[in-house]
N, C-alpha and C positions, 0 to 999 in steps of 0.2 A: 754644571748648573746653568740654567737656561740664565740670559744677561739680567732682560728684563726682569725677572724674580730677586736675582741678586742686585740689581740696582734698587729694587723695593725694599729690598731688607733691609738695604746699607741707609735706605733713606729716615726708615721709619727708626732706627739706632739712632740715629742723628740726632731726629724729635724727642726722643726717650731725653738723651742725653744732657739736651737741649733744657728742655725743661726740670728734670730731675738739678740741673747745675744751678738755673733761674730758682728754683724752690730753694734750695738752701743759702742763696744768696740773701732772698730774700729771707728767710727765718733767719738768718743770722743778722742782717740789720735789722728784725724786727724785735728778738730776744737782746738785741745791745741799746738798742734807744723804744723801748719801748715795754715790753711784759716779760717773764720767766717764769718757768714751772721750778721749783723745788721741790725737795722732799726732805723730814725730818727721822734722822737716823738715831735719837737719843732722848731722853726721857726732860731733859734740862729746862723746857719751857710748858712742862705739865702746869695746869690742867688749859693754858692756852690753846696747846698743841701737841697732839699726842703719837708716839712714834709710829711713824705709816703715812703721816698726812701728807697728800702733796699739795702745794700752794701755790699761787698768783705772787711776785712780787713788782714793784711797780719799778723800772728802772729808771726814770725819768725825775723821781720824785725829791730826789737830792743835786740834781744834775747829773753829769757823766764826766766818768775819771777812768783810767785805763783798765782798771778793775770790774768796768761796766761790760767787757768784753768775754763773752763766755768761750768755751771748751781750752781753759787754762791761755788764751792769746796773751791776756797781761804781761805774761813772763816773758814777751817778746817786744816790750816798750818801755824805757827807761823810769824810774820811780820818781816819786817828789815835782812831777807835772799838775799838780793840780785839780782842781775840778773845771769842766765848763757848767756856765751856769750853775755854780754849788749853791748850793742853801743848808741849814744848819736842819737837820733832826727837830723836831718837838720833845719833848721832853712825853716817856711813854710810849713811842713811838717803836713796834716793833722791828727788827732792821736787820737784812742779810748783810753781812761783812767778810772780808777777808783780815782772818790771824794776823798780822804782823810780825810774828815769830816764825809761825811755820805756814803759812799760804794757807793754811785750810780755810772753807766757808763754812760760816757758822749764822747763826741766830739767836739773837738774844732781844732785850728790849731797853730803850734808852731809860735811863738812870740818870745818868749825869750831862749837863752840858757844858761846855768850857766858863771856866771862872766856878762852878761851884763846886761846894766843898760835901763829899760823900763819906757815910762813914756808918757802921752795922754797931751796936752796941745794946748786949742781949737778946738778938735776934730781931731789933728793929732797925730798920731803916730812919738813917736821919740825910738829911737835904740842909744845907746851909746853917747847919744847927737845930733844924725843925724836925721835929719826930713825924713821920708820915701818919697822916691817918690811917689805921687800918678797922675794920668789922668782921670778929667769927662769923663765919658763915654755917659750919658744921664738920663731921670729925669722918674724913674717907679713908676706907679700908680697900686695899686693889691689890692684883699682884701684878708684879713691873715685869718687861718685855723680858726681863733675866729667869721669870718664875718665883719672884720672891713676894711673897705678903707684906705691903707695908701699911703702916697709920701716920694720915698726914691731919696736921689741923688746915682748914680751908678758910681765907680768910679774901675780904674782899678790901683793895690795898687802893688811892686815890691822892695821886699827886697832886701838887700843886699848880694851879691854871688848868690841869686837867678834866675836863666835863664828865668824863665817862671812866667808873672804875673800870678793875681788872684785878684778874683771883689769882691768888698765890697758894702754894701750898709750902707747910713751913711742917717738919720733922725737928725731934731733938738733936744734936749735936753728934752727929756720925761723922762727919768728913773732917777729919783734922788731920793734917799735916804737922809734924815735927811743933807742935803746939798754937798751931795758927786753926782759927776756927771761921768759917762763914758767916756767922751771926757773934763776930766782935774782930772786925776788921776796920782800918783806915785809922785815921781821917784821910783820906785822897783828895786832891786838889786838882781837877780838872784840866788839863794843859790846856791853853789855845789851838784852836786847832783841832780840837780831837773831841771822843765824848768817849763816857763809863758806863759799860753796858751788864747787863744781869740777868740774871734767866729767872723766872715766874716761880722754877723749882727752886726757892733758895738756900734747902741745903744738900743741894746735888746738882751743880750749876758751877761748871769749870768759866768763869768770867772776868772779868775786870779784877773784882776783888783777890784770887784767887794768886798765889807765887806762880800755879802754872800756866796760868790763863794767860788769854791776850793781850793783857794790860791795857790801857788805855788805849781805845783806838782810834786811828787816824783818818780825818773827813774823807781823804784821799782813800780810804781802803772802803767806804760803804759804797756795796752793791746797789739794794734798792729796799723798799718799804714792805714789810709784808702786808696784802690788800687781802687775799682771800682763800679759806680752804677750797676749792676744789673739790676733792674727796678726798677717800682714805683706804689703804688697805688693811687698814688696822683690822685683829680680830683679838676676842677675848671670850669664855668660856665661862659662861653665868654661871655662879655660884653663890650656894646662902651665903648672906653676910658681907657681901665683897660688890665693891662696885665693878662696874662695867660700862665703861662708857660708848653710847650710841654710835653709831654711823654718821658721817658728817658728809654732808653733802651742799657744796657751794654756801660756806659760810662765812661772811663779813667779819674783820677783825674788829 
């Protein structure tokens, strides 16, 4: 091979190399202190978010803890360090987390924050003894990503100090465990430290409440805030009767 041609090759390999290395250095310091794409694999924070959406989450929004580190790094940096710059959740506050039990990344919405006392009793939500506000909104009929027809009551639910509600959807009592049920769970007492998280689906929402769920999670295990749909691959197949919900495209939580 002529030099000069292979000294061209070897040069323009280089630049490839060069910046393809710079490009990931950079997405990597940019997805650890700064934005992350997600995706939601499960039904648990319907009708917020529905399975297919991918998301914006803000990493910055809590500070940064070792957990702030994506493609599983974490497991490569000692536990119980902390946060830089931590700040505490709002209360409502959507929020990607790492399980505590078993590492998975999840998503749910804050519920609880440390010191208060949470607790489900007939299907409502109570906060320090206070019954949440909630408002029917109306009665959705949909079949879930498994192919099953369900009926949810739709209801629009309004924390306390919180401005802006957020809909829930509540089913009769299907998920119970060895006689533990979703809608008459607690009273839970918030550790220091940590916050009680819930999914919008509440009774199909493996969470806080839940024996198998994450239990209580730790300020140290939050990822970051979810800020915004993005889009969705979600599809669904109109039919009489049955809802369907739209295409999401770059939606504000």
């Amino acid at each position: 091979m002529n030099p000069e041609l292979l000294n061209k090759i070897k040069a323009e390999v280089i630049d490839w190399a060069r910046f393809i290395a710079l490009f990931l250095i950079g997405f990597y310091v940019f997805s650890t202190l700064f934005y992350a794409l997600f995706y939601i694999p499960s039904g648990s924070m319907r009708p917020t978010l529905e399975v297919g959406d991918r998301f914006i989450a803000s990493k910055w929004a809590y500070g940064w803890s070792r957990q702030s580190l994506p493609w599983g790094a974490a497991r490569l940096l000692p536990e119980g360090k902390g946060r830089i710059f931590g700040r505490i959740p709002k209360r409502g506050d959507v929020v990607v987390f790492v399980n505590p039990k078993n590492n998975m990344v999840m998503i749910k919405r804050v519920v609880g924050l440390p010191g208060d006392v949470i607790e489900t009793r007939g299907g409502r939500l109570y906060i320090n003894g206070d019954r949440v506000p909630r408002t029917f909104l109306r009665i959705s009929r949909f079949r879930d990503h498994y192919g099953q027809i369900r009926t949810a009551q739709v209801y629009s639910e309004n924390f306390p100090g919180k401005q802006r509600a957020h809909t829930i959807y509540e089913f009769s009592d299907q998920m119970v465990l060895q006689g533990w049920s979703p809608d008459d769970s607690g009273p839970f007492t918030v550790k220091d430290g940590h916050v009680f998280m819930m999914g919008d689906n509440r009774d199909n929402s493996n969470d806080s409440r839940s024996p198998n769920g994450p239990g209580q999670v730790p300020l140290e295990n939050l990822v970051g805030k979810a800020q915004t749909v993005v889009f969705t691959l979600a599809r669904c197949r109109r039919e009489p009767g049955l809802d369907c919900p739209a295409g999401r495209l770059w939606r504000l939580f």
